[in-house]
N, C-alpha and C positions, 0 to 999 in steps of 0.2 A: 451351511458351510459350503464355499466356492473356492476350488483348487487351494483347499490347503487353510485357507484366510479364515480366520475366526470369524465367528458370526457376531456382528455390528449395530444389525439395524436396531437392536434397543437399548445401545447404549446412550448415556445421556450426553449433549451438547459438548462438545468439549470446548475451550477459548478457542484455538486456532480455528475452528469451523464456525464462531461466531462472527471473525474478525474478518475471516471470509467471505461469509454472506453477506456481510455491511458493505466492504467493499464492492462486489459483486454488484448489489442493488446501485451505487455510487455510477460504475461502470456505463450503464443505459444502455444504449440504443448506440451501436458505434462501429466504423467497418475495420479497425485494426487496434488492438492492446497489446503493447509490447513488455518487457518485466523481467528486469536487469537482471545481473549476479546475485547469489545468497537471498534471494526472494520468494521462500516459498508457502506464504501465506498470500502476498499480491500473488502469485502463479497457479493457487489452488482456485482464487476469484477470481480470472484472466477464463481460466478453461471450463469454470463455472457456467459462468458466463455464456460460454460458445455450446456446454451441452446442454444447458436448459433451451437455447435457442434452436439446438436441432431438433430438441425434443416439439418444438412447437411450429418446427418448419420455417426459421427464418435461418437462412447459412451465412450466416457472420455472429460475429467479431471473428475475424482472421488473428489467428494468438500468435505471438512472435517471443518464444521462450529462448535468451542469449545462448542459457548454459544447455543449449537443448539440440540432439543432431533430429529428433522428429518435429518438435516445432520449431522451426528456425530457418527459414529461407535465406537469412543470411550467408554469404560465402567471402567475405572478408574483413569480419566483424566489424568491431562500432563504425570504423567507416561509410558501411552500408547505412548502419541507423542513423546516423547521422543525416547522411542523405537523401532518406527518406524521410524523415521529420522535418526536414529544412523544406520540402517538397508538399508536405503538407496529408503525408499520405501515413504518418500517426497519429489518432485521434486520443488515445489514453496512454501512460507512463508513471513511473511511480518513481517517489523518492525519500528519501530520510536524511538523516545528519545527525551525527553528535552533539549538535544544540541544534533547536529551531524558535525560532522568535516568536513573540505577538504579530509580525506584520510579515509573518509568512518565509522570513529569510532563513537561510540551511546553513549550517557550518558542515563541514567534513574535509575543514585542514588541522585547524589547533585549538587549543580553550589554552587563555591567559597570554602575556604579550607572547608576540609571533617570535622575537626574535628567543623567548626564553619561557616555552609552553612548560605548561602542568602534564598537556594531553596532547597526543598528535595522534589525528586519522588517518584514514589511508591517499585521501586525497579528492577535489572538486570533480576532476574528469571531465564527462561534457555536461556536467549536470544545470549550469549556467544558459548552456544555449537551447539543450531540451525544456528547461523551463520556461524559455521565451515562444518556442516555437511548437511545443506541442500544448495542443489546445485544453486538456485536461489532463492536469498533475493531480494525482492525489498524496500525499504526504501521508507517512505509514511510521511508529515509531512503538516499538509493545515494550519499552521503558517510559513511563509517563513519571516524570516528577521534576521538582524544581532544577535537580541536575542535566536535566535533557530538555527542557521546554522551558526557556530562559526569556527574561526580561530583554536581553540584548545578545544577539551572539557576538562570540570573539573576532569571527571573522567568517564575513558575507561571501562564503562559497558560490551561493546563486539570489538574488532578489527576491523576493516576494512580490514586488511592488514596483512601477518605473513610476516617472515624471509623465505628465501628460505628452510631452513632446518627443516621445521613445516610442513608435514601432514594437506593440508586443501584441503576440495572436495568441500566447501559450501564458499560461500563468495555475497556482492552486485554485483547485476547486473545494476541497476538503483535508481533514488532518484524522486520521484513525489512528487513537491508542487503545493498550488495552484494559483503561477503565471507561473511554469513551468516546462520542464523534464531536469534532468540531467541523461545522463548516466554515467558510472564508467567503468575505464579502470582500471582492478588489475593488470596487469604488472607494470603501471607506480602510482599505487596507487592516481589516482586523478579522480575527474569529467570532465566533457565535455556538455556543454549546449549542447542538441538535439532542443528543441524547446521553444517556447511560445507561453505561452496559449493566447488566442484573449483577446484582453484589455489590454494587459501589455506589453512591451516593454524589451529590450536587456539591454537597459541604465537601468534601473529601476531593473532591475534582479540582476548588477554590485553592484549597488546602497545597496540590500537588500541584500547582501550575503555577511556573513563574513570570509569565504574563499576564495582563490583563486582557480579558475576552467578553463576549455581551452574553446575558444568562439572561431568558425567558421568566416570567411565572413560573408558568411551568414545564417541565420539563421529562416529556416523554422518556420510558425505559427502550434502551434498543431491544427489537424485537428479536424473539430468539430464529434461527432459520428455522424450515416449515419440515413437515418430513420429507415432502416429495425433497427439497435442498439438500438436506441427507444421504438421502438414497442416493440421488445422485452425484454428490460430491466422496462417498464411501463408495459406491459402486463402479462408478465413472470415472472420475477425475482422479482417485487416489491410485488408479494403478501407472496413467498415464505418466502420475510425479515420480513415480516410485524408481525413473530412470535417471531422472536430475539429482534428488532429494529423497536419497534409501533412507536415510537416519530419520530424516522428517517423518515421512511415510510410515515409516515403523511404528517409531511411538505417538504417534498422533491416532493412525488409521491399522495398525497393523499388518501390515502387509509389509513385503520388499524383506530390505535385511532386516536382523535383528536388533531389536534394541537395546542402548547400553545397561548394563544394570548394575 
């Protein structure tokens, strides 16, 4: 027991701390990961990230958390990110959408015609020109099913894919839901099942996806994270979120505010 916090370490995995350390591992080797609004499973594996790396003595990823006054060099919001990724000086970024295609494309305006939606999201933003210009998107979505991962979206909030004759240094590298990972091949513009997650099945992936994607033999289970990942994502990381994301923190990791019940 530490100031209060229930004791953790042997609880078992939870999803958000698997979706975590998938991502995390995604992340690599990189001098800046930044991790928009309402993000706080990318923002558990951003700052993952950066303490397992201090733990082993390399001082980066530099974490750049929006809704964050300690992580956040920022001082006049997206503006600045913007011009720093136009600059070339963010290497990771994360993004979702209320549909996402087979060929990697994002909606987050509408589902159904534009002029007379079913569904309207909150809006594109700059999510079009981060995807061109930061070098590694990873695509995050913990609703997997034919209603969110569609054969076509309504409307191309940002590309997945240019024309050979388009200028793009940024584009997806992966797709994390939460029954599994897809990776993305940009030459041939499509996914690739890399794994699944323990509980769900390859059939069941087919089943909930309304794209079509390339599926191996076989098909490795994602790995679940290690203890040391644990420790330090319950130890470490969970208090730092607990200033952005009390609710999260609560019932995920227990700490921070209380959670609803």
């Amino acid at each position: 027991m530490r100031s209060g916090r229930p004791d953790v370490s042997t609880e078992p995995t939870r999803p958000e701390e698997l979706l975590a350390s998938v991502i995390a591992d995604l992340i690599g080797d990189v001098r800046h990961v930044a991790v928009g609004n309402a993000s706080p499973i990318p923002a558990t594996a951003a700052l993952l990230t950066r303490e397992r790396n201090k733990l082993q003595g390399v001082p980066r990823p530099y974490v750049s958390l929006l809704q964050s006054r300690k992580h956040n060099f920022f001082t006049d919001g997206a503006r600045e990110l913007f011009d720093c990724a136009g600059q070339g000086r963010i290497d990771v970024f994360f993004l979702s959408g209320g549909e996402i295609d087979g060929q990697g494309n994002i909606n987050l305006v509408s589902i159904g015609d534009y002029h007379h939606p079913t569904a309207r999201f909150p809006g594109s933003f700059g999510s079009a020109y981060l995807y061109y210009v930061v070098p590694r998107v990873i695509l995050f979505r913990t609703e997997h099913s034919r209603r969110t991962l569609v054969e076509k979206v309504s409307f191309v909030s940002a590309p997945g894919i240019s024309e050979a004759n388009v200028h793009r240094s940024g584009g997806p590298v992966a797709l994390v839901t939460n029954r599994c990972l897809f990776g993305f091949d940009a030459a041939r513009g499509r996914f690739r099942l890399q794994s699944v997650h323990p509980g769900h099945t390859v059939e069941e992936i087919v089943a909930e996806t309304g794209f079509a994607f390339e599926c191996p033999d076989e098909v490795p289970t994602t790995p679940a994270p290690s203890a040391e990942t644990l420790r330090v994502m319950r130890e470490l990381v969970a208090p730092e979120l607990a200033e952005i994301y009390p609710q999260f923190t609560a019932s995920v990791f227990g700490i921070g505010a209380q959670a609803p019940h």
